[in-house]
C-alpha positions in Angstrom: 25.1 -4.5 -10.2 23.9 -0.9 -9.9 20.2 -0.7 -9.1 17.7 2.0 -9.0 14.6 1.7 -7.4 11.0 3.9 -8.5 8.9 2.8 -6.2 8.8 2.2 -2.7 7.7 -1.3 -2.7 10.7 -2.4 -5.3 13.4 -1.2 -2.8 11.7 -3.3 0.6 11.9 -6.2 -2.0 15.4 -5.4 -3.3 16.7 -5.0 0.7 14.8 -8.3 1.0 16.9 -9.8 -1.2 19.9 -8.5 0.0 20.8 -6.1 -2.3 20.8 -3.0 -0.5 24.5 -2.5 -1.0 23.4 -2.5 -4.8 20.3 -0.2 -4.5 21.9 3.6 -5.6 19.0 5.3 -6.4 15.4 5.1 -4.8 12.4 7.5 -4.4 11.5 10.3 -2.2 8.8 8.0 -0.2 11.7 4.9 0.3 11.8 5.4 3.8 12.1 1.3 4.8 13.9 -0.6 5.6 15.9 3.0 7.6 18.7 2.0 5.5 16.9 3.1 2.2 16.5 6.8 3.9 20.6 7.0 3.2 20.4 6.3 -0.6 20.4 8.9 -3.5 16.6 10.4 -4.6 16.2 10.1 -8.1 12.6 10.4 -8.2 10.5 13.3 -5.8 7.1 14.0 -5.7 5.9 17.4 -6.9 3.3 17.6 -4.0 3.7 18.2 -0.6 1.2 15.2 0.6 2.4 16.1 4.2 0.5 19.4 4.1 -2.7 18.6 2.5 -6.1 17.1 2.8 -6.9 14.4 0.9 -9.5 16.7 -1.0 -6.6 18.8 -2.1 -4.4 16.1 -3.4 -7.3 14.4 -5.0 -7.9 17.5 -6.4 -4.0 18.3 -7.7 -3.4 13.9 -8.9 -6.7 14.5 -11.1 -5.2 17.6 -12.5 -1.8 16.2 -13.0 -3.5 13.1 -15.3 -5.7 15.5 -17.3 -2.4 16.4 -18.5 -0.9 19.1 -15.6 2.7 18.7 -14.4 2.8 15.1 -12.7 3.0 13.9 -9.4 6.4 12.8 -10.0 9.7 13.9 -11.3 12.7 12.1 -12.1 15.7 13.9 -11.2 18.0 13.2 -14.6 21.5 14.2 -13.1 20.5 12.3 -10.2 19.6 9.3 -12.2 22.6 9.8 -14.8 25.2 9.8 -11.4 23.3 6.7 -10.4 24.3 5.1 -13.6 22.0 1.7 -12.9 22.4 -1.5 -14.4 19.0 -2.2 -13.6 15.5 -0.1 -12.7 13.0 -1.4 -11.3 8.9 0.4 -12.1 6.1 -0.2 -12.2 3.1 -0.3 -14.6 -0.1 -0.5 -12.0 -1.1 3.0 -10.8 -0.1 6.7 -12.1 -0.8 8.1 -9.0 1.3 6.1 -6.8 4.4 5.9 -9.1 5.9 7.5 -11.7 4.0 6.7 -15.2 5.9 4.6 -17.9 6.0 7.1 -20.4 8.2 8.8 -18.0 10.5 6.6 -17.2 10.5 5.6 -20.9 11.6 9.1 -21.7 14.4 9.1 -18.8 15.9 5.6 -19.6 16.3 7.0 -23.2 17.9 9.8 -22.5 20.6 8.4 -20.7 23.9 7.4 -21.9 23.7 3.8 -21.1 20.6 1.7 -21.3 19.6 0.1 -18.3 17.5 -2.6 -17.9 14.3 -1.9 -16.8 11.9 -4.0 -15.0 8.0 -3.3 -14.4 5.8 -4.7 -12.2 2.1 -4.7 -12.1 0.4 -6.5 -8.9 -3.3 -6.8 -8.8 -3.8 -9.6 -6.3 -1.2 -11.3 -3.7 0.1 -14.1 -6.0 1.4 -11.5 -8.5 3.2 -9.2 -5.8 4.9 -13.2 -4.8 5.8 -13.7 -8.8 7.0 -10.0 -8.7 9.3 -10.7 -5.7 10.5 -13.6 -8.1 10.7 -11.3 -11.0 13.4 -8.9 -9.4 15.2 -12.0 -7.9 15.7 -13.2 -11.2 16.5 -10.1 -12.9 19.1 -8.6 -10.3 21.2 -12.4 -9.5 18.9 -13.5 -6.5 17.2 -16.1 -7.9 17.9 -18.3 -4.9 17.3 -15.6 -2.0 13.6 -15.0 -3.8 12.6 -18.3 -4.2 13.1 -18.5 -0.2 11.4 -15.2 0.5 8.5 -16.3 -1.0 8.5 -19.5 0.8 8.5 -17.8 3.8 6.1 -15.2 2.9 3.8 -18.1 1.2 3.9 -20.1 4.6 3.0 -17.1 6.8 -0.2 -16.4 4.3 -1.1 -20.1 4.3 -1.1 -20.4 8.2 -3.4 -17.6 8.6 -5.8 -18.9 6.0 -5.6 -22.7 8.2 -7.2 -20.7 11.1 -9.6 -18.7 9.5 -11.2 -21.7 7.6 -12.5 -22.6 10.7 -13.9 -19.3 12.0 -17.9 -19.6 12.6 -18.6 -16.1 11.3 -17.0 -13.5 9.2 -17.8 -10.2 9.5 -18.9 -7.7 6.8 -15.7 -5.1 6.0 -15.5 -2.1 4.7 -11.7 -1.1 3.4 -11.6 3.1 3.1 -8.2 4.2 1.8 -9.3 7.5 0.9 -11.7 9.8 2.9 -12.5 12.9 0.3 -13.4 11.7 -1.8 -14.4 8.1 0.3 -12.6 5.0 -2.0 -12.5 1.4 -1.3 -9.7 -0.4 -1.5 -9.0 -3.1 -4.1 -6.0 -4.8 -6.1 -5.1 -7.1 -2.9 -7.1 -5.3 -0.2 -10.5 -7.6 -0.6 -8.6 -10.6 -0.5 -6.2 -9.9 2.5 -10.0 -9.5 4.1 -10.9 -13.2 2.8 -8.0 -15.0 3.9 -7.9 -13.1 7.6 -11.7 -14.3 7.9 -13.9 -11.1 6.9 -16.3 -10.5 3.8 -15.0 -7.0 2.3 -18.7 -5.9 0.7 -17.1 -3.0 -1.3 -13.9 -3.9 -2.9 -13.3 -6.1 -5.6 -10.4 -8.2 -5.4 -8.0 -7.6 -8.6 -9.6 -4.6 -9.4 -8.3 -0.9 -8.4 -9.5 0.8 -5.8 -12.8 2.9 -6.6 -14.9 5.9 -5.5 -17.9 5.3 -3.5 -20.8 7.0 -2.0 -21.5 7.5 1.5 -25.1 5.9 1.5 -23.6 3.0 -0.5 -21.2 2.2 2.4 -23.6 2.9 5.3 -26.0 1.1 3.1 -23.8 -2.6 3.3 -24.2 -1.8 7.2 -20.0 -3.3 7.9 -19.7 -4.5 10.8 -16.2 -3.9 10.6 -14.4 -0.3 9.3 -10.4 -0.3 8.2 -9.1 3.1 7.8 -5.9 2.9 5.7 -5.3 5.6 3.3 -3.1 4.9 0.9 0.5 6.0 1.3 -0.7 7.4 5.2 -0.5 6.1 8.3 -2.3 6.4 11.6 -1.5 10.0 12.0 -2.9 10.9 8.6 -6.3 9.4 10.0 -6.0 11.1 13.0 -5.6 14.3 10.8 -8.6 13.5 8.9 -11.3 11.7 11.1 -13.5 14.5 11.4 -14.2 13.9 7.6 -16.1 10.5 8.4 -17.1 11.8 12.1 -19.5 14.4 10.3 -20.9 11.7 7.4 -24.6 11.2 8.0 -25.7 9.0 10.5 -21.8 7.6 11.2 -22.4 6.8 14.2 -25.2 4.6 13.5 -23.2 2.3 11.4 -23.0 -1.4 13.1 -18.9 -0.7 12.8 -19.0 2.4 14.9 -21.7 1.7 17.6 -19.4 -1.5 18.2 -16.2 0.0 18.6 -14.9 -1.8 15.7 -13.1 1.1 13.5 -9.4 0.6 13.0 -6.7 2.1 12.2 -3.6 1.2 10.8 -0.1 2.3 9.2 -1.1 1.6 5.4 1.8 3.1 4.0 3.8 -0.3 5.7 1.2 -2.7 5.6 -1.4 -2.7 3.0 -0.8 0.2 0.5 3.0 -1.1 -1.1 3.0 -4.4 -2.8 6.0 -5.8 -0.9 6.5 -8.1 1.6 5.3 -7.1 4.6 1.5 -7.1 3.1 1.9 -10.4 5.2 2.4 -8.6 8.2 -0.9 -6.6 7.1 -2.9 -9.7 6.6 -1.6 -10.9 10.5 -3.0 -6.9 11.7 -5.9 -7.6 10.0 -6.5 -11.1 11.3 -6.0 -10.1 14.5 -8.7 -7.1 14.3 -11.2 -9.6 12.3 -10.7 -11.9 14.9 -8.8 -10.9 18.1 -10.3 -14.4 19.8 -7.6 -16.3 17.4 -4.9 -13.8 16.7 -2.5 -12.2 19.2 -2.0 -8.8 17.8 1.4 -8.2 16.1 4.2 -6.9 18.0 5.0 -4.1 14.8 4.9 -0.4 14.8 2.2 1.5 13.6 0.0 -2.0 13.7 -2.9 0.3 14.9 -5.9 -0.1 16.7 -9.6 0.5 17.7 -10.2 4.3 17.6 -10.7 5.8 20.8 -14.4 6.3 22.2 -14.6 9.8 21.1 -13.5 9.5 17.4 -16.1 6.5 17.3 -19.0 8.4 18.7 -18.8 11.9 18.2 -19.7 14.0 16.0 
């Protein structure tokens, strides 16, 4: 079987599975497991994320859904070389993968149909039954049913220990910092099971725009910078955007020392399977007295004293 891959997520699930030998065509942001970095782009972004601020590619996403160029491109002789048996979409968000109209328009045009697979995850159980959905689609029934074992016993453990925690700490979930969002979809509920209370986001729902006195007004105890598709580097880019909020530093979260960073693009942005790996970070921030922190690159931290405190 000849797959091709449009999101990020899909091609950690189809490696998952086994089936890297069959992925021959993934996405411009595929970059794990490495091995994905060797295969054929057949969708690219038109922005270069790298070298803007968040305001500016807020700015260009809104402009490319009021009906501007897109955010992404398929390449078509990129995708007709691929010649896949089977894609794999998705039908969640239009500004983290390509939109279905757009992928309706390229399967068409090609001059053998594929199948085509979408997935839309809004909480953890439906990225589990999406893992099951491309196992059953690609021939790997067996290999998904055992994934998600795995990944369903790794959740389950951490929600065992954080039953018992006497407290849970207000969170606050930022995955965007111009204009400030909230995470949702699976976000507010990777907060419950790793013992916090996420006071913003909405589990299910999509991430949202929030203001400023709204946030400093829930008084978090607790602060999780993770903007989507970034990593730590992308907050250390950007942290003078919260540092000069008003009154940041008087936020319970920040006269604590309890602002963390971590590698969302890995670990809570894509819904694949190392989300689980995300909820263990997270855990372990919520409540280091229970969790060892996780041995995994890019797990992130407390910020240092001066991001915390400075203005």
């Amino acid at each position: 079987m000849r797959i091709c891959s449009f999101l990020p997520s899909a091609t950690e699930i189809l490696f998952a599975l086994d089936l890297g030998d069959s992925v021959v065509g993934v996405t411009h942001e595929c970059d794990y497991p490495p091995a994905a970095r060797g295969k054929p782009v057949v969708v690219r972004s038109t922005l270069d994320a790298s070298r803007m601020a968040s305001g500016e590619i807020e700015a260009a996403v809104r402009a490319s859904l009021r009906g501007g160029p897109g955010v992404y491109i398929i390449e078509a002789e990129a995708l007709r070389r691929a010649d896949p048996d089977l894609v794999v979409t998705q039908d969640l968000c239009d500004v983290c993968a390509l939109p279905t109209q757009a992928v309706t328009a390229a399967i068409a045009a090609l001059p053998r149909r594929p199948r085509v697979v979408s997935l839309k995850p809004g909480r953890l159980h439906d990225v589990l039954a999406d893992i099951r959905t491309v196992g059953g689609a690609a021939g790997r029934g067996a290999e998904a049913e055992r994934l998600v074992g795995e990944l369903t016993g790794r959740i389950a453990a951490v929600g065992r220990l954080t039953a018992r925690v006497a407290r849970r700490p207000r969170v606050v979930c930022l995955e965007w910092f111009d204009p400030l969002y909230v995470g949702g979809h699976w976000i507010p509920e990777m907060v419950n099971l790793a013992g916090g209370e996420d006071v913003m986001g909405v589990a299910g729902e999509r991430s949202r725009i929030v203001s400023w006195e709204d946030v400093r007004a829930k008084a978090p105890e607790v602060i999780l910078l993770i903007p989507c598709g970034g990593d730590t580097s992308r907050v250390a880019q950007e942290m003078h955007l919260l540092e000069r909020l008003p009154e940041w530093r008087e936020v319970p979260a920040v006269r604590s020392g309890r602002v963390y960073a971590a590698d969302a693009s890995s670990y809570f942005s894509r819904p694949g399977p190392r989300l689980t790996e995300g909820l263990e970070i997270l855990s372990h921030f919520l409540h280091p007295e229970i969790f060892l922190r996780p041995d995994l690159p890019g797990a992130g931290g407390p910020l240092p004293q001066a991001s915390r405190t400075e203005v």
